[in-house]
C-alpha positions in Angstrom: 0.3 -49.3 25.5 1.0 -48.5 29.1 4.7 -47.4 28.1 5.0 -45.8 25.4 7.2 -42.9 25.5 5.0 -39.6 25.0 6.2 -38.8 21.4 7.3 -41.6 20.1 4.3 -43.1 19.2 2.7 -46.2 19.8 2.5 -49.6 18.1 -0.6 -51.8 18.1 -0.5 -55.5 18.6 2.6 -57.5 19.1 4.6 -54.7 19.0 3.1 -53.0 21.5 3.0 -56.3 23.1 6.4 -56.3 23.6 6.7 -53.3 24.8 5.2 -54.1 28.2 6.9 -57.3 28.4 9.9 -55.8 28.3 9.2 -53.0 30.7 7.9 -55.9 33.3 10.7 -57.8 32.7 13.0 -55.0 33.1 11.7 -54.4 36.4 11.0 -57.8 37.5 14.8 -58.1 37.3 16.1 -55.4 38.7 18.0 -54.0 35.7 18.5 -50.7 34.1 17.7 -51.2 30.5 16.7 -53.9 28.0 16.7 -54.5 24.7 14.5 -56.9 22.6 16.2 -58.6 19.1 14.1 -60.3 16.7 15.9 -63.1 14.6 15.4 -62.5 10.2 15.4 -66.3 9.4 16.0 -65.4 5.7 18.7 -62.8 6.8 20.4 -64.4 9.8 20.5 -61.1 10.8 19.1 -59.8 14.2 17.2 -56.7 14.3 16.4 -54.2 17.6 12.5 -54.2 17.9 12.4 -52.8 21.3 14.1 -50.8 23.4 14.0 -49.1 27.1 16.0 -47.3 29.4 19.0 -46.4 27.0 19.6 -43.7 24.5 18.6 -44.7 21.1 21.9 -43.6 19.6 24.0 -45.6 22.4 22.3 -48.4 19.7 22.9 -47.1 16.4 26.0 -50.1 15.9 23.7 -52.4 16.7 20.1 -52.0 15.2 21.0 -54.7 12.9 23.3 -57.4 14.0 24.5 -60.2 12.2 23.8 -63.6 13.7 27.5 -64.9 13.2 29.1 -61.5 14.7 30.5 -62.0 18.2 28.4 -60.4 20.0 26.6 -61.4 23.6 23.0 -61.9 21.8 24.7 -63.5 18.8 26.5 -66.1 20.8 23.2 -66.4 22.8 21.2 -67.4 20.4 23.8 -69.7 18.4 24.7 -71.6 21.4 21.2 -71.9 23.1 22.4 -70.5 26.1 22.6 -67.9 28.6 25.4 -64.9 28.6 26.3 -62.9 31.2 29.4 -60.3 31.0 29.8 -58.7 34.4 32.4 -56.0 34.2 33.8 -53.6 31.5 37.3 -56.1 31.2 35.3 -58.9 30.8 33.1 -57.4 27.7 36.6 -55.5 26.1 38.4 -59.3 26.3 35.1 -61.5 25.0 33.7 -58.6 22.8 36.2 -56.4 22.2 33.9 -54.5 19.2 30.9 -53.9 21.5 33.4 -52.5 24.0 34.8 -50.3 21.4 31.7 -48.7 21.3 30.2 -49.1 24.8 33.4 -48.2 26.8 31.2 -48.0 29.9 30.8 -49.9 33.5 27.8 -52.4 33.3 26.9 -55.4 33.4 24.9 -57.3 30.6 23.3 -60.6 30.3 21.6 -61.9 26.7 18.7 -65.2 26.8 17.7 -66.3 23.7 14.1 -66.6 22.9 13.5 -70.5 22.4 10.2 -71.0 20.8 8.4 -74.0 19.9 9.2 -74.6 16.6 12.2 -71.4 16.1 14.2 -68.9 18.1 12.8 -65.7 18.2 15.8 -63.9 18.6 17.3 -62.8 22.0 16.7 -60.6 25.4 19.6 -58.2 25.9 19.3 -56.5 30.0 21.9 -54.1 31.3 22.8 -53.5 35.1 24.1 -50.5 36.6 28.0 -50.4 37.3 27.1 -51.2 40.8 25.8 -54.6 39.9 27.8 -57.7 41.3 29.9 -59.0 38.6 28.8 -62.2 39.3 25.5 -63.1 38.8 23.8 -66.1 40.9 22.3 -69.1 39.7 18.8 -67.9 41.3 19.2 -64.6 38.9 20.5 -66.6 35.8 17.3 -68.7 36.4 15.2 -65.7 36.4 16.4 -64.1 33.6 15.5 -67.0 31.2 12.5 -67.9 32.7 11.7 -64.3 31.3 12.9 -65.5 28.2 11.0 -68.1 28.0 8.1 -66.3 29.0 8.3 -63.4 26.0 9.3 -66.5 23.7 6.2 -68.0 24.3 4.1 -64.9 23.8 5.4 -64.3 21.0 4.2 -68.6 19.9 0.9 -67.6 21.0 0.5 -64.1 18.8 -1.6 -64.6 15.6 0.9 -61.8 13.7 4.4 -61.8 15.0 6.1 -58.8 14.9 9.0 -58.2 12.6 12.4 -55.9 13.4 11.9 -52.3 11.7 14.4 -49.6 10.7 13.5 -47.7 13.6 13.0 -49.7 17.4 10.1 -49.1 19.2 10.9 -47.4 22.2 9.2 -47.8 25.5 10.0 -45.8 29.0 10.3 -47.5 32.5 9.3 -44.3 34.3 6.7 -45.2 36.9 3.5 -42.9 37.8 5.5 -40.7 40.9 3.0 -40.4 44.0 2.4 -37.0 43.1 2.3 -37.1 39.9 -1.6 -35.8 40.3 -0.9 -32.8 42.4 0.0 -29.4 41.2 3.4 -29.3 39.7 3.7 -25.9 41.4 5.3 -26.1 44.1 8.2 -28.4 42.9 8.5 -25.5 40.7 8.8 -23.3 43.2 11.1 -24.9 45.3 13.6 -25.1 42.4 13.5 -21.5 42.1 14.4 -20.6 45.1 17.6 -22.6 45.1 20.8 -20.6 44.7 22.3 -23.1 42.2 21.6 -24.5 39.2 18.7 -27.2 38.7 18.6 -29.1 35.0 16.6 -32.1 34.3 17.7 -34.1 31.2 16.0 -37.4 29.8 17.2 -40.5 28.6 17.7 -39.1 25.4 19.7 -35.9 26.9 17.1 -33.4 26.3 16.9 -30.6 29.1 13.0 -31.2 30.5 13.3 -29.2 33.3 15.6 -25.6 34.0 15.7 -23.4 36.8 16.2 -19.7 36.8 19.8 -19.9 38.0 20.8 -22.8 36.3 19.9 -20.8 32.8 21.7 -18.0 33.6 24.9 -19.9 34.2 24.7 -21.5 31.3 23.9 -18.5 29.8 21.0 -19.1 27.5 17.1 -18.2 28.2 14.9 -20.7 29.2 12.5 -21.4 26.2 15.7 -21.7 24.0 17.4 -24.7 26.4 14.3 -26.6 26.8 14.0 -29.6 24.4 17.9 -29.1 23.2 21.0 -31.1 24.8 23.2 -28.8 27.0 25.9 -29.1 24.1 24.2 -27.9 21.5 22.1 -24.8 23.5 25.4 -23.9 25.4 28.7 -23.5 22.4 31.2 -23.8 25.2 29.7 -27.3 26.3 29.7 -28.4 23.0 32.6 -31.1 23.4 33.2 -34.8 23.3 34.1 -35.2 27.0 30.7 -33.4 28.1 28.6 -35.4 25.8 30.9 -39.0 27.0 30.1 -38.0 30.4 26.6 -37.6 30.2 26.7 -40.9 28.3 28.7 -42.5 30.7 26.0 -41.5 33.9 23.1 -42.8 31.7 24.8 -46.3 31.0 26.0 -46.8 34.1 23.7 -45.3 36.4 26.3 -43.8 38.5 26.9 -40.1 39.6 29.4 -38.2 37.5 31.0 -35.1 38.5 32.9 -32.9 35.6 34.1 -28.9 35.6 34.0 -26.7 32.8 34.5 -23.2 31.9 32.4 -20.5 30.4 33.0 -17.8 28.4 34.5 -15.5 30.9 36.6 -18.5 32.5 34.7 -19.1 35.6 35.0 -22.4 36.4 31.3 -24.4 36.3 30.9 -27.7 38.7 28.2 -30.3 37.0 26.8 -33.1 39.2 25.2 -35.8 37.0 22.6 -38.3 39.1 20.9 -40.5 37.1 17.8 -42.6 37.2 15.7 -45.5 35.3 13.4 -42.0 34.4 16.7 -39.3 33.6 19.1 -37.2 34.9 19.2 -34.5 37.8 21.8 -32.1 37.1 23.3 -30.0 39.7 25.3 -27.2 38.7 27.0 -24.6 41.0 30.3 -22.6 41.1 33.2 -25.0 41.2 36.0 -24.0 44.1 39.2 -22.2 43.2 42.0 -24.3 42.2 44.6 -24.5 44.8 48.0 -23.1 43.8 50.0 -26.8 42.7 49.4 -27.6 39.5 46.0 -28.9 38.3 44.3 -30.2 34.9 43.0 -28.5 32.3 39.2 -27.5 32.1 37.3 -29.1 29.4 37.5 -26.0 27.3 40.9 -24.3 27.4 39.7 -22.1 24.7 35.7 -21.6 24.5 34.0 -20.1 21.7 31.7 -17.0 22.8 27.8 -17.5 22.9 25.4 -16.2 20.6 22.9 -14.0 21.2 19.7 -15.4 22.6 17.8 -14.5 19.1 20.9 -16.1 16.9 20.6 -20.2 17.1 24.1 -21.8 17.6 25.8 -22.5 14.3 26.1 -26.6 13.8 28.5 -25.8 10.7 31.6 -26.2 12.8 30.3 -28.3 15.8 33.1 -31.3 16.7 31.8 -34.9 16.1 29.8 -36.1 19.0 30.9 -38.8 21.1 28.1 -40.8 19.7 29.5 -41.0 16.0 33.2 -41.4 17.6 32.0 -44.5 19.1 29.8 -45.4 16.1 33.0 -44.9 13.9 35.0 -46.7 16.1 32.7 -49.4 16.4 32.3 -50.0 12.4 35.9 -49.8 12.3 36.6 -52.7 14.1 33.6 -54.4 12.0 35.3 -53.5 8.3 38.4 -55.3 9.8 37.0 -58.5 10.6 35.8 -58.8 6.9 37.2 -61.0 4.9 35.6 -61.2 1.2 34.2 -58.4 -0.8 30.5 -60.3 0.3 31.6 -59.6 3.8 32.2 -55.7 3.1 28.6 -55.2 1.3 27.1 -57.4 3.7 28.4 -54.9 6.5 27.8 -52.1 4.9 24.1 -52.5 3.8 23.5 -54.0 7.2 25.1 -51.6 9.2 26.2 -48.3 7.8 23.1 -48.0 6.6 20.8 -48.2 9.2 23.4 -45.8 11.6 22.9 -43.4 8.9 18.8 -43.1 8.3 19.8 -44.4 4.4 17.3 -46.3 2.3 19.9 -47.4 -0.8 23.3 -48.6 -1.0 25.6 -48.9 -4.1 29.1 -50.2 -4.1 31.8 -50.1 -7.0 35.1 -52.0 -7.5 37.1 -50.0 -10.0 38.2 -52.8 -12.5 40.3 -52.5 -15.6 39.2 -48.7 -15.7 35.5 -49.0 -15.1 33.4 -49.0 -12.3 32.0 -52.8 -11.1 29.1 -53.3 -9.1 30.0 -55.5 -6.2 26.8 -55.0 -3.6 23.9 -53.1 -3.9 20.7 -52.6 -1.1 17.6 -50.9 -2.0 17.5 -51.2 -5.8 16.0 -52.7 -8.4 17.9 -54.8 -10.9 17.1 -53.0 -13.9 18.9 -50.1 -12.4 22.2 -51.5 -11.1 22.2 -52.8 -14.4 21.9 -48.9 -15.7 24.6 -48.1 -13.4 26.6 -51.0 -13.7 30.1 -51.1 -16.0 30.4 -46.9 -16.4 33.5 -45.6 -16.9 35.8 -44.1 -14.0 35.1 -40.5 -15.4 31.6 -41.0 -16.0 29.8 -37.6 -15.3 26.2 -39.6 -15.6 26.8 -39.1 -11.8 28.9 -37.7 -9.5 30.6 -41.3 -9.1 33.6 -39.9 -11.6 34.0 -36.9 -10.2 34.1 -37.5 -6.7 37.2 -40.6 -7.5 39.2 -38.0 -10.1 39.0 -35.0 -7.0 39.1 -37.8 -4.1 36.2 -35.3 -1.8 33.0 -36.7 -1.2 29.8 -34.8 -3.0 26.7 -34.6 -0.4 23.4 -33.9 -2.0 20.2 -33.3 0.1 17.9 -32.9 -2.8 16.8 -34.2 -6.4 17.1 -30.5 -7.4 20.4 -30.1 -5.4 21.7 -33.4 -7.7 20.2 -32.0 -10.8 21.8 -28.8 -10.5 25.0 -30.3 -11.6 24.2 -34.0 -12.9 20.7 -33.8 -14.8 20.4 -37.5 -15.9 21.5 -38.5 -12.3 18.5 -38.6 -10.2 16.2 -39.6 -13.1 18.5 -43.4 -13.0 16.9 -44.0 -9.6 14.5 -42.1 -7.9 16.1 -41.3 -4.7 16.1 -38.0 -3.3 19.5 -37.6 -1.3 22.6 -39.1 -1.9 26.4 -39.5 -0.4 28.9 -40.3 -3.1 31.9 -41.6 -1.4 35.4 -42.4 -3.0 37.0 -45.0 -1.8 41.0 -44.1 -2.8 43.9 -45.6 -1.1 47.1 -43.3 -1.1 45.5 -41.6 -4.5 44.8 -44.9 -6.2 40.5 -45.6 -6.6 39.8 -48.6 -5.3 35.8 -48.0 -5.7 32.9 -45.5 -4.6 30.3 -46.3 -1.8 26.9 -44.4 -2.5 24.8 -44.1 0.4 20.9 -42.9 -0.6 17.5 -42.0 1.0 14.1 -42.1 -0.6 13.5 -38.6 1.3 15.4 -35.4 1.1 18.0 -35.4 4.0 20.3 -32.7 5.6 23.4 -34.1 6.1 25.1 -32.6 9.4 29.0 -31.7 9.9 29.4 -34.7 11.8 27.7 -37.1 9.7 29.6 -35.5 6.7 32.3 -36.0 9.0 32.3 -39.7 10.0 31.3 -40.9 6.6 34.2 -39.2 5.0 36.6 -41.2 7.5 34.3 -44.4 6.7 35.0 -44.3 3.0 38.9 -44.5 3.8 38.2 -47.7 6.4 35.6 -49.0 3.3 38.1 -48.8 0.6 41.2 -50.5 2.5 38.4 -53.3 3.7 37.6 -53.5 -0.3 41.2 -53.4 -1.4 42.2 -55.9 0.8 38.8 -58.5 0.1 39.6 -58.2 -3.4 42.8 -59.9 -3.1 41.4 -62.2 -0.5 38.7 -62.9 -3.4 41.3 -63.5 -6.3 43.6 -65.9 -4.2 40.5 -67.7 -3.6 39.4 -68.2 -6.6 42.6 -69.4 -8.1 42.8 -71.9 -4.7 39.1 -73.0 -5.3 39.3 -73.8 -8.9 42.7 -75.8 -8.5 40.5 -78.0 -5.4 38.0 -78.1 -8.1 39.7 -79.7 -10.9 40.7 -82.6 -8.1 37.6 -83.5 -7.4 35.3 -85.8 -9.8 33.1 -83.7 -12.1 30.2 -85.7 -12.0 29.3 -89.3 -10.0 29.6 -92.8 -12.1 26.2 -94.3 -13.1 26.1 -98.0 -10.9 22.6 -100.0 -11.3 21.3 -100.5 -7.7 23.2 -97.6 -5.9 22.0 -93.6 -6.0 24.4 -91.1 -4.9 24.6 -87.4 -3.9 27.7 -85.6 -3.1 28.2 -81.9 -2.0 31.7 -80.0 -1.3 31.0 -76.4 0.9 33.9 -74.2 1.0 34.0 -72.3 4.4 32.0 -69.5 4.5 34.6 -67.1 5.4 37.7 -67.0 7.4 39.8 -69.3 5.3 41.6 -70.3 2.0 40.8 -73.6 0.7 40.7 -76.8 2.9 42.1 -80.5 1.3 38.4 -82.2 1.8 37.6 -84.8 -1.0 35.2 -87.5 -1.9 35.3 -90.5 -4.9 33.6 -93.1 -5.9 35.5 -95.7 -7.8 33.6 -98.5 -10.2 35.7 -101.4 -9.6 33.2 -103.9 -11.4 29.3 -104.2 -12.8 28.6 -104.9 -9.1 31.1 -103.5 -6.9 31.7 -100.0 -6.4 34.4 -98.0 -4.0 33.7 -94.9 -2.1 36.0 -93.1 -0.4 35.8 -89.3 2.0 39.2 -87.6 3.4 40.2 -84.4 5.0 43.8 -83.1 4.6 44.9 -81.2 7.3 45.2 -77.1 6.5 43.5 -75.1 4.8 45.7 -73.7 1.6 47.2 -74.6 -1.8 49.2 -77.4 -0.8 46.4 -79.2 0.9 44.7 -78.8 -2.0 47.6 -80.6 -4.0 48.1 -83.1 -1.5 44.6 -83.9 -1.5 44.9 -84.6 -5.3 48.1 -87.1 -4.6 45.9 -88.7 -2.2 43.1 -89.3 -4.5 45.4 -90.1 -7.2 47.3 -93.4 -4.9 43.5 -94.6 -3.9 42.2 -94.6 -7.2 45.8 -96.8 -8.1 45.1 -99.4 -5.8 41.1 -99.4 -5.6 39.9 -103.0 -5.7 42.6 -104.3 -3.3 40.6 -105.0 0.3 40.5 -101.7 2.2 43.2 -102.4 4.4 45.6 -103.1 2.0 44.3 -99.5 0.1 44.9 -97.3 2.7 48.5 -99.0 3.4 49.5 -98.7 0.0 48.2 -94.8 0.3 49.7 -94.1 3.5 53.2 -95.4 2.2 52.7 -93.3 -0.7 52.3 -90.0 2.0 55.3 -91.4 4.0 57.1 -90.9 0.6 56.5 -87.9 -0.5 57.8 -86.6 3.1 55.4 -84.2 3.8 54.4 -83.0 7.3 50.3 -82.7 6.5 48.5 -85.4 8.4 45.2 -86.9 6.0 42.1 -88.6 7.5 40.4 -91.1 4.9 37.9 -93.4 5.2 37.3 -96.2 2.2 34.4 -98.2 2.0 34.0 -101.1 -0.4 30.2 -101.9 -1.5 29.8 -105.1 -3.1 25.7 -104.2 -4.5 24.7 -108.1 -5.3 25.2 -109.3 -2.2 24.3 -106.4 -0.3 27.1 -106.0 2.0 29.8 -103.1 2.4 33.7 -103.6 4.1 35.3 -100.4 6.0 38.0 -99.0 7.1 39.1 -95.7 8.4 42.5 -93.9 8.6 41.3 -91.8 11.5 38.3 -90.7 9.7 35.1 -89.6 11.8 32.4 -92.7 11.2 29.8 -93.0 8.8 25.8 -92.6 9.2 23.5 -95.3 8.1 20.3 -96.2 8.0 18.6 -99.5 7.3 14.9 -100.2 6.5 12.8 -100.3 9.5 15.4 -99.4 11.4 16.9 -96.4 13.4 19.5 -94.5 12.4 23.2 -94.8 13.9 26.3 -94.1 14.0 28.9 -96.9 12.4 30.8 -98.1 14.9 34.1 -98.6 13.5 37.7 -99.3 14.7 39.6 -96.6 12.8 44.1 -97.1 12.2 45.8 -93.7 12.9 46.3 -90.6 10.5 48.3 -91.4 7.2 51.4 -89.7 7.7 52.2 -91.1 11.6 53.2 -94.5 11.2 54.3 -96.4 8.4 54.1 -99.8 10.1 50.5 -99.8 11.8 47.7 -102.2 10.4 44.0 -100.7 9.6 40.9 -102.7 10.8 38.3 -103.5 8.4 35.1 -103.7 9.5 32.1 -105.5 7.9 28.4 -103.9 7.5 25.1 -105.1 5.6 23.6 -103.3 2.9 19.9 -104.4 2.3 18.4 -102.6 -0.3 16.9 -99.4 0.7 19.9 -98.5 2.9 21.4 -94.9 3.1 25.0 -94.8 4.0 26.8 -91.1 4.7 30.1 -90.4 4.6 31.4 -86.8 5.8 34.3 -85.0 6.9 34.2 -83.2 10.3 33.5 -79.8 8.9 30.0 -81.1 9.2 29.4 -82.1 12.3 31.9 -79.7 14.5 29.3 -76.9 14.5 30.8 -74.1 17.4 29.0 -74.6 20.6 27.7 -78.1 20.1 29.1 -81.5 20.5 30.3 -83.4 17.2 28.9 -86.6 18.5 25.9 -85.2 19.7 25.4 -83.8 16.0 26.2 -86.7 14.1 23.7 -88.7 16.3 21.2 -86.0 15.5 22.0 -86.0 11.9 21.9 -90.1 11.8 18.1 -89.8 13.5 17.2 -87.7 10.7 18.3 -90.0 8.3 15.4 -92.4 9.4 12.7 -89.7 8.9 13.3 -89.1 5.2 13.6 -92.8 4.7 12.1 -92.3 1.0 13.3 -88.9 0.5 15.4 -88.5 -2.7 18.7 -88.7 -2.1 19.8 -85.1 -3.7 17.1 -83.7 -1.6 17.8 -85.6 1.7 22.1 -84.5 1.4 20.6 -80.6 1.1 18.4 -81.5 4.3 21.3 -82.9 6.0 23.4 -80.0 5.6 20.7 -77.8 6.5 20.0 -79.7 9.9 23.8 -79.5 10.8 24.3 -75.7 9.9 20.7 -73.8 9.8 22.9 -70.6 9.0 24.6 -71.4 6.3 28.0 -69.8 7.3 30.3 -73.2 7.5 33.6 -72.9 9.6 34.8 -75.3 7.9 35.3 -76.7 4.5 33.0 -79.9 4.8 32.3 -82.4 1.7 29.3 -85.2 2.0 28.8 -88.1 -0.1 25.4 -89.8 0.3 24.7 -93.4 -1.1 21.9 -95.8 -0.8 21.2 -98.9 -1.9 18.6 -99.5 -4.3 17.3 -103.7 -6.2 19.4 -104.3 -8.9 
């Protein structure tokens, strides 16, 4: 492949595939960078297959990226459209977590990758700060007609390429005219310069040094190529060198910073980047005038080395790449909600930033240590592991929680040295055993593990011991989130029937989905009432909020229905709605009752402002009822509810939902519930238990409901 980045390596088909076309596209639109996401269909999760023009590490947050995050590829894809962010305010008030960890000027556009039959997953493109913030319709056009083009590739390639650990990255670096000519005499002209010359790469490798520019620095010439300035050069080994650098290579503007060596002398760096690297001018920086100015960089610098002693890494600061990283999985572990949420994260996330392989994470419950989440296992193991006391010294799980400091191994040997059984349990080879305490109390341990020996560095020792205190408040506070839950689930549980009644000539499916995440309990409910051998009633509602006393409403509801079921609807739901007026509560309840009489085939509606059912008749398309609902129960005591007549004929499929499953974010509820009624009349023979999973499926592909949502599906069948 034409682009591959010499030492990288190179992947054959589709991969490399890719590669180009995102290089083309790259410079068919003008930008800086791109990024190519594929879309796990089993995962919902979207992974980084490709990448150009950007550090690797600037994308360590988001190698992996859930498809319900809020994220500009995320929302691409979900809702089928383009998204452009054109300045550094807009991305902080839209995606305030990718601007926690991408605090840079650029501006950004994500396309999905609409396929014939499924998204592939989404084209990220970044613009240099001096891109309008606007973009035009012409360049909005162009930028999914690239889409569309790498989408339909990707239709036409015989083995699709799947998301790996590691991206494939590809350089947008252009043959230079003259390239083919000796490299002499650029050399030359460097070295004759009385200032400093550096080049740096992408990646912030020094590729190119001049005499003077090593001795400023201080350092030989062999032992600065290949390193980054701040780890070759102790007294550039800062955050705000590193950010700057960062910040030249993401936004693709100059940057000008001073800092001061080990005698004091005040350094002047001039940053001017490219789609290829960064120039780096360095040269004596003028004396300060007499009023007061800032501090250099390094108030206090460390003395360098000797050119035959490599810099020590021991005490290095954390670089501005884990800061952001850290920050960035902050601001994930607080948007979590359920202890799901947390593993879910942390396997998808922490994980891949780190190089791990294996993931294991403990609740400590009634003085023992419960699996919650485990990645990279097999079962027979977590079940080894799973249940051991909090002082268990099988591994270093009980002594990390009873000292609270986190035990790093590199090495099988290393682990065996002090745990013999451990690394026998799993096979790994390196481990991080993390406790996760909360003011002394342990709330859990979080083991990170690799299937290869692994060094861990001061600042990943660093960030993941601040990570296990984010992990176990995220954990403490899921846990409760999970108990409350549970208690508010199984009350909304015991309210709804346990199983459907048995009625010769009707079949009937009914689901309840709790939202996915986000909220408590919602006051959704479905019946079906046997008022004779021939007539049946079925009923759907929706009480507004989404807690405990929902839940109990929903259950008086139900209760005043079932107590006046066999009346004509109208009367039912004003006998119900005078029940609510009673009880003087300020929740609003949608219902909709529907009385089937089977021998005649014929059904009589009406709706309390209850979204309309879907039916389908033999031979027929599927539709929409159009109904004319009465108001809310709980507005007006006084106001009449129309009944509307529909025929049944044998073979009909009547659907009855509340709105949690049509208002999907991003579409338009009618617009779904048309869609879902057409797809009623292409599984006309479709059992019904089958065809109410379909339906469900059709409306929410992802699985991760907003809202609670319950279905009940009925269809007519000869007596």
């Amino acid at each position: 492949m034409r682009a591959a980045v010499p030492g990288y390596g190179e992947r054959p088909g589709a991969a490399g595939l890719l590669g180009t076309a995102l290089v083309d596209t790259v410079r068919r639109t003008g930008a800086s960078a791109g990024m190519l996401y594929l879309l796990d269909g089993a995962t919902q999760t979207l992974g980084l297959a490709v990448l150009c023009g950007l550090p690797e590490e600037v994308t360590w947050p988001w190698h992996r990226v859930p498809l319900g995050a809020a994220t500009p590829g995320s929302v691409a894809i979900r809702e089928d459209r383009l998204v452009w962010v054109g300045s550094q305010e807009e991305m902080a008030r839209a995606y305030p977590r990718v601007a926690a960890s991408a605090p840079y000027r650029f501006a950004l556009a994500a396309a999905p990758l609409p396929g014939r039959s499924r998204c592939w997953g989404c084209l990220v493109l970044l613009w240099p700060a001096s891109h309008p913030e606007h973009a035009s319709r012409r360049e909005r056009g162009h930028i999914s007609a690239e889409a569309r083009g790498i989408a339909h590739a990707l239709d036409q390639s015989p083995d699709p390429p799947q998301a790996s650990e590691q991206p494939l990255r590809v350089s947008l670096t252009e043959p230079h005219p003259y390239a083919t000519r000796t490299p002499q005499a650029a050399v030359d002209y460097a070295e004759r310069l009385p200032e400093g010359a550096l080049a740096l790469d992408l990646e912030g490798r020094i590729t190119f040094v001049n005499g003077a520019a090593a001795a400023l620095l201080g350092r030989a010439t062999d032992r600065l190529l290949g390193t980054r300035p701040w780890q070759s050069a102790p007294w550039l080994d800062q955050p705000a060198v590193e950010e700057h650098y960062r910040t030249a290579v993401i936004s693709r503007e100059p940057v000008e910073f001073t800092a001061s060596d080990p005698s004091g002398r005040l350094l002047c760096f001039q940053l001017y980047p490219d789609a290829s690297g960064i120039s780096v001018r360095i040269v004596p920086a003028p004396a300060p005038a007499p009023a007061p100015a800032p501090a250099p960089l390094d108030p206090a610098p460390a003395p360098a080395p000797a050119d035959d002693q490599p810099a020590s890494t021991a005490s290095r600061p954390t670089h501005t790449g884990r800061l952001y990283q850290l920050l960035h999985l902050a601001s994930a572990l607080t948007e979590t909600v359920a202890v799901s949420d947390v593993v879910e994260l942390v396997a998808g996330q922490v994980l891949p930033a780190f190089g791990a392989d294996g993931l294991v994470l403990s609740a400590a419950e009634a003085g023992r240590l419960k699996i919650t989440g485990w990645h990279g296992y097999d079962r027979q193991t977590i079940e080894h592991l799973d249940g051991l006391p909090l002082g268990t010294d099988i591994t270093p799980a009980g002594h990390v929680l009873s000292t609270g400091i986190p035990s790093f191994f590199g090495s099988a040997e290393e682990l065996a040295g002090e745990f013999p059984q451990a690394p026998l349990i799993s096979g790994k080879h390196a481990w991080a055993f993390l406790p996760l305490l909360i003011s002394g109390r342990p709330v859990g341990c979080c083991i990170l593990s690799y299937d290869r020996p692994h060094t861990f560095t001061a600042d990943e020792r660093a960030v993941l011991t601040s990570l296990a205190g984010l992990i176990a408040q995220a954990l403490d506070r899921a846990q409760l989130y999970d108990s409350a839950h549970g208690l508010a689930l199984g009350l909304q549980e015991t309210l709804l029937p346990h199983s459907l009644p048995a009625v010769p000539g009707l079949t009937m499916a009914a689901r309840y989905l709790p939202a996915s995440r986000g909220m408590d309990i919602g006051g959704d409910f479905y019946d079906v009432i046997r008022l004779d051998a021939t007539t049946v009633a079925a009923v759907i509602g929706d009480v507004q909020g989404h807690n405990v006393s929902a839940a109990a409403l929903m259950g008086q509801v139900r209760t005043a229905i079932r107590a006046t079921a066999g009346a004509p609807p109208d009367q039912v739901l004003t006998h119900t709605n005078h029940v609510l007026m009673d009880l003087g509560t300020d929740l609003l309840v949608s219902t909709l009752y529907a009385q089937i009489d089977l021998a005649h085939g014929q059904a009589t509606l009406a709706s309390a402002g209850h979204p309309p059912p879907l039916l389908h008749r033999p031979g027929q398309p599927g539709l929409v009822v159009d109904l004319d609902p009465g108001p809310l129960f709980g507005i007006d005591i006084d106001t009449p509810y129309p009944v509307t007549d529909l025929p049944l004929p044998p073979g009909s499929t009547l659907a009855l939902y509340t709105d949690g499953l049509v208002e999907v974010p991003g579409t338009d509820p009618d617009r779904t519930a048309a869609d879902l009624a057409e797809h009623l009349a292409l599984q006309p023979a479709e059992d019904v238990e089958n065809l109410i999973d379909h339906l469900i499926r059709r409306a929410w592909p992802t699985g991760r409901y907003t809202d609670d949502t319950a279905l009940l599906l009925l269809r007519t069948t000869d007596l």
